[in-house]
MDAnalysis code that builds the backbone (N, CA, C; Angstrom):
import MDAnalysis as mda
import numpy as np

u = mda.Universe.empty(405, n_residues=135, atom_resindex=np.repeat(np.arange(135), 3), trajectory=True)
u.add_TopologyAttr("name", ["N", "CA", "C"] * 135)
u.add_TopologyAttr("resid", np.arange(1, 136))
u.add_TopologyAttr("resname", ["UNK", "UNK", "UNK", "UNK", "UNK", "UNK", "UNK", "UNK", "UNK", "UNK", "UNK", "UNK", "UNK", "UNK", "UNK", "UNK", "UNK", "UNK", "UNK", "UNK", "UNK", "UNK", "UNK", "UNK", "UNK", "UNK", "UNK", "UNK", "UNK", "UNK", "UNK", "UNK", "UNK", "UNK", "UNK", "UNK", "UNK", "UNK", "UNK", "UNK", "UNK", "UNK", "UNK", "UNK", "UNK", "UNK", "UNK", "UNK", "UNK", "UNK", "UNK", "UNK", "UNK", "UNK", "UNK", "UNK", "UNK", "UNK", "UNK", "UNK", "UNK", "UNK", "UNK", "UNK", "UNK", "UNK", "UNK", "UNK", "UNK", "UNK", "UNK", "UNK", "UNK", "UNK", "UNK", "UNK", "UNK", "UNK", "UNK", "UNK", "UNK", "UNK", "UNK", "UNK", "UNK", "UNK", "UNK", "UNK", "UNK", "UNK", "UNK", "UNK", "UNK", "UNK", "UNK", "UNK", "UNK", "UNK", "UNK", "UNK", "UNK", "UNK", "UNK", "UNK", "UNK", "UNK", "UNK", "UNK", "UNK", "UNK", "UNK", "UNK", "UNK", "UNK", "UNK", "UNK", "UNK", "UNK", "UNK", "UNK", "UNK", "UNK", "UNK", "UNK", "UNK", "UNK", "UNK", "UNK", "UNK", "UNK", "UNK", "UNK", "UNK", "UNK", "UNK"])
u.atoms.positions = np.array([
    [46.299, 60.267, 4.869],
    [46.627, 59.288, 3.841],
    [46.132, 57.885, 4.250],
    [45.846, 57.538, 5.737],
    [45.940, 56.189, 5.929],
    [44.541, 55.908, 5.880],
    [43.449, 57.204, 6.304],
    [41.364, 57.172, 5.819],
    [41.698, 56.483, 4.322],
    [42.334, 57.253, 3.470],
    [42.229, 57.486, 2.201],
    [42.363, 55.712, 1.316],
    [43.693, 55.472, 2.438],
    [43.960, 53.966, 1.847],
    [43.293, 53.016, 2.700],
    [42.443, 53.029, 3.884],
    [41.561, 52.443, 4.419],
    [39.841, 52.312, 3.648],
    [39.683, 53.374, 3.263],
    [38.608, 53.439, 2.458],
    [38.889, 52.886, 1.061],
    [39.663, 52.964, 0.416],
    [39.795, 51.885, -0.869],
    [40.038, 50.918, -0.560],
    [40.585, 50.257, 0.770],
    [40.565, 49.074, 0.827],
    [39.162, 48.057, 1.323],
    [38.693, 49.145, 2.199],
    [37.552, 48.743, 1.844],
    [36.289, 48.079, 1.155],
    [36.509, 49.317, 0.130],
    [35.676, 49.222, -1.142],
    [35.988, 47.705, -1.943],
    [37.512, 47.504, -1.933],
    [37.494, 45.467, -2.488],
    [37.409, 44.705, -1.671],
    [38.060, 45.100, -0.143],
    [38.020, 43.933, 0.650],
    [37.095, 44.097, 2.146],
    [35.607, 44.079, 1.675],
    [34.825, 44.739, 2.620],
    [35.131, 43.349, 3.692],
    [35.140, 43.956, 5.045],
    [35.439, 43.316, 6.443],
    [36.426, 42.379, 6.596],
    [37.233, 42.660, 5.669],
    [38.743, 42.415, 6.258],
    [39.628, 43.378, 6.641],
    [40.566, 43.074, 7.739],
    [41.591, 44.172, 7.899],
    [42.608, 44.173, 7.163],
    [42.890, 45.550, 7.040],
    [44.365, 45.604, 5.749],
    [45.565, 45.098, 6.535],
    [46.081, 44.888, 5.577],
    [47.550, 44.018, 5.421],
    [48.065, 44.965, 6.698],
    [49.385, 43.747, 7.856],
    [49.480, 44.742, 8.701],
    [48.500, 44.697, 10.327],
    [47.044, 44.763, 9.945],
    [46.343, 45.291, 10.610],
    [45.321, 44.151, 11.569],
    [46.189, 43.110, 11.031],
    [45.323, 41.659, 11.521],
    [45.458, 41.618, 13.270],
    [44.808, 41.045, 13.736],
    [44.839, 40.962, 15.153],
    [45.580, 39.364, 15.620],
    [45.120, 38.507, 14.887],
    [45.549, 37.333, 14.611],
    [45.739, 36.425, 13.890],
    [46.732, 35.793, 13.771],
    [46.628, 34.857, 12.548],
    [45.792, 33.566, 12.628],
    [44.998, 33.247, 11.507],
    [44.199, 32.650, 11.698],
    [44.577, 31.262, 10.557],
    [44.994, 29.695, 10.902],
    [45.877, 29.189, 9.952],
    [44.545, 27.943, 9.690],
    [43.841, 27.776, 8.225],
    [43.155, 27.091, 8.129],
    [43.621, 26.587, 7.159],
    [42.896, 24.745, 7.708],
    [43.276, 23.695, 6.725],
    [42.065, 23.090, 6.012],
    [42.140, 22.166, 5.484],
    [40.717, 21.570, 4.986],
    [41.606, 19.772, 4.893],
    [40.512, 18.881, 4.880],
    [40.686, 17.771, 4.760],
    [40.258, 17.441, 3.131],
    [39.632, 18.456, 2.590],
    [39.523, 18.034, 1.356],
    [40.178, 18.764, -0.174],
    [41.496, 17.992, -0.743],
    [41.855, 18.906, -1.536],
    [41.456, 18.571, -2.578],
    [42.172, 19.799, -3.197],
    [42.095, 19.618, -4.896],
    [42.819, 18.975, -5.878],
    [43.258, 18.317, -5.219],
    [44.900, 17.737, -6.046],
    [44.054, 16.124, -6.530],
    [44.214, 15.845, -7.748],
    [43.448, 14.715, -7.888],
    [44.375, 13.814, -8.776],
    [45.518, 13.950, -9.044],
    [46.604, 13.284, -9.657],
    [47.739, 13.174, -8.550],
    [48.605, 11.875, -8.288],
    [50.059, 12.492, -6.837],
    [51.167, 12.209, -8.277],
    [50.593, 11.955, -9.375],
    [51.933, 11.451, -10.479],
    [51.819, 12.080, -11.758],
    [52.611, 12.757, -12.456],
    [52.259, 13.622, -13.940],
    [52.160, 12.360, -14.432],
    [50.903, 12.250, -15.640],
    [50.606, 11.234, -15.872],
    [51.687, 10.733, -17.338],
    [52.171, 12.086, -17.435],
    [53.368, 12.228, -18.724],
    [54.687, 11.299, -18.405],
    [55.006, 12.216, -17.190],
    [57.016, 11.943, -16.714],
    [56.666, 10.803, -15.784],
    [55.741, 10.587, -14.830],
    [55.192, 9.689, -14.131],
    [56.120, 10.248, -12.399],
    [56.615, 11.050, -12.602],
    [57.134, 11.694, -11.407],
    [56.271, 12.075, -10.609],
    [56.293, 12.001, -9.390],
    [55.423, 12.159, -8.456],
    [55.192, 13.967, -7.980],
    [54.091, 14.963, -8.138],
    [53.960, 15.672, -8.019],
    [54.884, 16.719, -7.024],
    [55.680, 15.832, -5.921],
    [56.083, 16.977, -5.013],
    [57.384, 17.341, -5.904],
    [57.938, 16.160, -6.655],
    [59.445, 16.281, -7.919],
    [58.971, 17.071, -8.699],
    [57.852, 17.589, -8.968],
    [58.020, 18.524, -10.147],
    [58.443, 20.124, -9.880],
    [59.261, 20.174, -10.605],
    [59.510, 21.776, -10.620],
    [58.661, 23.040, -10.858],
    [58.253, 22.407, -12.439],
    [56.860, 23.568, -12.404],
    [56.051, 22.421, -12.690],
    [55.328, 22.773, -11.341],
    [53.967, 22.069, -11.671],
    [52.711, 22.754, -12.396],
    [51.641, 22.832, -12.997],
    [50.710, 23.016, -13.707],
    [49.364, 22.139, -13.301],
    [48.169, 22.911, -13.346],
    [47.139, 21.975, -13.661],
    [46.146, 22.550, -14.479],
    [45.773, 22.007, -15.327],
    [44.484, 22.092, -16.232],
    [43.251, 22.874, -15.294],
    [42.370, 23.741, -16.319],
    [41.825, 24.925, -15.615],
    [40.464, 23.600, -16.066],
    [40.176, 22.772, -16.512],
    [39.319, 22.104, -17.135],
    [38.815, 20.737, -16.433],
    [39.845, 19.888, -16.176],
    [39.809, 18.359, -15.514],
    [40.462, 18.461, -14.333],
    [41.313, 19.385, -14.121],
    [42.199, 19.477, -12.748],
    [43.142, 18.770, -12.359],
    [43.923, 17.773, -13.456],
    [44.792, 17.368, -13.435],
    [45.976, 17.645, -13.428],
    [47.151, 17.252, -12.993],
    [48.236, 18.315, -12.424],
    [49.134, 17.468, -13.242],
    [50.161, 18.396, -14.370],
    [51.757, 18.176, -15.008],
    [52.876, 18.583, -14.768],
    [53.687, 18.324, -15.684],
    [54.357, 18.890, -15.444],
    [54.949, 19.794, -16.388],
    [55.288, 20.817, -16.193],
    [55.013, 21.904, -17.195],
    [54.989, 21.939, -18.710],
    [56.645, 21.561, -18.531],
    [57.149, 20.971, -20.075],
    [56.789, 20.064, -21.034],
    [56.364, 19.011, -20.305],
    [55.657, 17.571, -20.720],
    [54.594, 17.714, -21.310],
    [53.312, 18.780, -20.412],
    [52.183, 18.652, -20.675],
    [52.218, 19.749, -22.022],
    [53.395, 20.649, -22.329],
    [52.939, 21.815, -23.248],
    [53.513, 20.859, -24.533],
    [54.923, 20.469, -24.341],
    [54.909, 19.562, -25.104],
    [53.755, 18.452, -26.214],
    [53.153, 17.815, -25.134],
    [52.672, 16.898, -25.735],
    [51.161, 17.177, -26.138],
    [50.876, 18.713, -25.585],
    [49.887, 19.144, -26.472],
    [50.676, 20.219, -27.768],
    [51.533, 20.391, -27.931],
    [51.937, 21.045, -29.108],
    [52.302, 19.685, -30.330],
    [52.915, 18.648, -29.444],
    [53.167, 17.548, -30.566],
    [51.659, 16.759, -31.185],
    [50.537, 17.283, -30.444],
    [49.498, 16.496, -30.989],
    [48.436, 18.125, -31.769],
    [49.401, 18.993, -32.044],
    [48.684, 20.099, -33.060],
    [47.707, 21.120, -32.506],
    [47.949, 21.109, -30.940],
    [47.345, 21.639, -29.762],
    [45.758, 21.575, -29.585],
    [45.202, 19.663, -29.981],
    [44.003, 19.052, -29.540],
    [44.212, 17.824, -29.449],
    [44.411, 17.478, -28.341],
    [44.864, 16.553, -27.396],
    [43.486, 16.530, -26.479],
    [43.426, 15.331, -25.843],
    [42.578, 14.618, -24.740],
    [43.615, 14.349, -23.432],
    [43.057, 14.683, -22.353],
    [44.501, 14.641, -21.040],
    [44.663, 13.016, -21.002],
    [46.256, 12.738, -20.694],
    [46.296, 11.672, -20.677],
    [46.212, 11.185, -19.844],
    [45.840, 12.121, -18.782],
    [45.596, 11.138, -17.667],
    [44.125, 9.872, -17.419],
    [44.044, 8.876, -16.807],
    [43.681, 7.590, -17.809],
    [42.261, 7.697, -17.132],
    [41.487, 7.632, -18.660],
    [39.966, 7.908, -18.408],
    [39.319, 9.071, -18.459],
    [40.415, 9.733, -18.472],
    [39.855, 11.627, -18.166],
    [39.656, 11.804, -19.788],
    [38.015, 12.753, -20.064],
    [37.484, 12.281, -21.180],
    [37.859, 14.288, -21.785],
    [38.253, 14.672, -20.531],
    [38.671, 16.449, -21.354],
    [39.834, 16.474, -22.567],
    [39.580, 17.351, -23.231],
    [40.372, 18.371, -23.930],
    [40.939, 18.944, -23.493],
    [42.551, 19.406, -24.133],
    [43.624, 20.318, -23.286],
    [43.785, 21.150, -23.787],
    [43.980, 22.462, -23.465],
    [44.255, 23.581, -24.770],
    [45.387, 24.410, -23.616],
    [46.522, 24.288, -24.515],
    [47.837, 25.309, -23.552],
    [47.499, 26.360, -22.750],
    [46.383, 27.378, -23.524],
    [46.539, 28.389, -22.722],
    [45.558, 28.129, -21.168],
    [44.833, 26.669, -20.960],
    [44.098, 26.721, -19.886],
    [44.876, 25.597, -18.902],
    [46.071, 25.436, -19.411],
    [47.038, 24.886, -18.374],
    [48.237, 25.914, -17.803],
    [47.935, 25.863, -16.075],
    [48.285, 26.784, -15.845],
    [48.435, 27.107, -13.809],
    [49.687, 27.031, -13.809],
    [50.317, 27.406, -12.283],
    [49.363, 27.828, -11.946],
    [48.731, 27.640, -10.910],
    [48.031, 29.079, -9.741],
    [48.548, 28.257, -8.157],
    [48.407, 30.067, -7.341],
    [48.748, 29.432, -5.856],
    [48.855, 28.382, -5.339],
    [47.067, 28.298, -5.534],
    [46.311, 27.161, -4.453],
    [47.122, 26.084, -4.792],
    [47.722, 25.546, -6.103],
    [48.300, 24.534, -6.311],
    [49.545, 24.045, -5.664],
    [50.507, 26.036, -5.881],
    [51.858, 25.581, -5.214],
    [51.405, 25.054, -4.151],
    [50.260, 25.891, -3.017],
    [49.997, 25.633, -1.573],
    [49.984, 24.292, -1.662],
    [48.980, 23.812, -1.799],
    [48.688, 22.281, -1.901],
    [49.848, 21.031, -2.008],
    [50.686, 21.623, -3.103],
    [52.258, 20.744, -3.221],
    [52.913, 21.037, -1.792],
    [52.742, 21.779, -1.983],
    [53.863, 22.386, 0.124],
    [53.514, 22.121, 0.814],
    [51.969, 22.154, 1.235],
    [51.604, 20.946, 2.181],
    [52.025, 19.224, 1.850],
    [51.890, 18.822, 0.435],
    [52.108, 17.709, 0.182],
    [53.663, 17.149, 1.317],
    [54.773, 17.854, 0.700],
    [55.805, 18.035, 0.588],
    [56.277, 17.851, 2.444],
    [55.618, 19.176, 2.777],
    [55.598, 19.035, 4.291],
    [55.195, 17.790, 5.005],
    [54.203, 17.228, 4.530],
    [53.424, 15.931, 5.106],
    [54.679, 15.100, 5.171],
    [54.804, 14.683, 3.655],
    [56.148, 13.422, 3.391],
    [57.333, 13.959, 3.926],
    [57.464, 15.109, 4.662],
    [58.924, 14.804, 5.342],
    [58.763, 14.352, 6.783],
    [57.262, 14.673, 7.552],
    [56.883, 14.202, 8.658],
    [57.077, 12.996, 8.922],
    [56.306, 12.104, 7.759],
    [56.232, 10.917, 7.633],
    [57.130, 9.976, 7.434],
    [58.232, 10.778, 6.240],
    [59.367, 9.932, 5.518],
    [60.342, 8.889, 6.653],
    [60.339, 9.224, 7.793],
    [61.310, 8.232, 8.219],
    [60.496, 7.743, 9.664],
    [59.430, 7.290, 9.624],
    [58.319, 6.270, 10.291],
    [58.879, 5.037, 10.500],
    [59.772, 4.344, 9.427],
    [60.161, 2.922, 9.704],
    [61.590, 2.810, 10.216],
    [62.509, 3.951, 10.488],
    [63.496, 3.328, 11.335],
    [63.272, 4.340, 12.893],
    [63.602, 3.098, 13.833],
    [63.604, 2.808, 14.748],
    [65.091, 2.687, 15.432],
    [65.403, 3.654, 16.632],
    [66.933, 3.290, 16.955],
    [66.578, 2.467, 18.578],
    [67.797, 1.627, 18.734],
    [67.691, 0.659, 19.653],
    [68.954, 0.866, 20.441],
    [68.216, 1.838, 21.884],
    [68.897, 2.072, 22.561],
    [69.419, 1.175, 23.849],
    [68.571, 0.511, 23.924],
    [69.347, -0.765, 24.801],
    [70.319, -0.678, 25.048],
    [71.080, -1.669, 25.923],
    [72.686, -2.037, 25.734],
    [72.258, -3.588, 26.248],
    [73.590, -4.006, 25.691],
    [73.709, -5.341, 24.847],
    [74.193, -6.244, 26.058],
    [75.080, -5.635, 26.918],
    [74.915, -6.013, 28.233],
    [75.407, -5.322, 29.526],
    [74.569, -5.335, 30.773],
    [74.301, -4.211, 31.059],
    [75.746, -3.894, 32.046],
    [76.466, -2.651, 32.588],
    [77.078, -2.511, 33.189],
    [76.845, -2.277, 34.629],
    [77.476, -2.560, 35.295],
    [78.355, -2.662, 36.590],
    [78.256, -1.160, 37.144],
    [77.211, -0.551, 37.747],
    [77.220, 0.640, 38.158],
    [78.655, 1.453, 39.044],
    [79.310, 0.159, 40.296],
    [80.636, 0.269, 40.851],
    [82.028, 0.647, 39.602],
    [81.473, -0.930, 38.805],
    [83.353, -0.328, 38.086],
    [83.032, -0.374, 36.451],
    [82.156, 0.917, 36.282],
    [82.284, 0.979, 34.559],
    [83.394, 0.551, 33.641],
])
């Protein structure tokens, strides 16, 4: 059984090993993403706050779910993205969750908690110093 499911796996995923069968994990990043909005240009919430995030299969601009289906159903579903300058057309069915996006938010997400508390500083000093003999 395991030729049988080695050989179909094959056949889609020529020279990779099947699930399972990896030798090592191999964790790659890139310095260049795809994320080209950090704010729905709708709610103005900053991408890692959105719940369902979305992006256009067209301009690559990222919403937020409700907002963006919204406000292409309130404009008769032909709308221009509002995000500012972007000269595309939106059509519901090409706005739309995929992975790479969640990934991309989770790295976001991960970053800003690294970062989030950079400006305080604790000050361990003492204020004046003690008397090693009689604490």
């Amino acid at each position: 059984m395991h030729q049988f499911q080695q050989a179909v796996w094959n056949v889609h995923h020529d020279g990779q090993p099947m699930p399972g069968e990896e030798q090592e994990d191999i964790v790659m990043t890139s310095t260049e993403s795809s994320i080209k909005n950090l704010k729905c240009p709708i709610t103005k919430k900053h991408i890692n706050e959105l719940t369902e995030p979305v992006r256009s299969l067209d301009c690559k601009h990222i919403y937020d779910r409700n907002a963006i289906l919204n406000f292409i159903k309130s404009n008769h579903g032909n709308v221009k993205c509002p995000e500012s300058a972007c000269p595309k057309m939106l059509q519901a069915k090409r706005v739309i969750c995929d992975p790479l996006l969640l990934f991309e938010i989770d790295e976001l997400r991960t970053l800003s908690r690294q970062t989030a508390r950079t400006d305080v500083i604790e000050d361990f000093t003492e204020t004046e110093p003690q008397d090693e003999e009689n604490p």
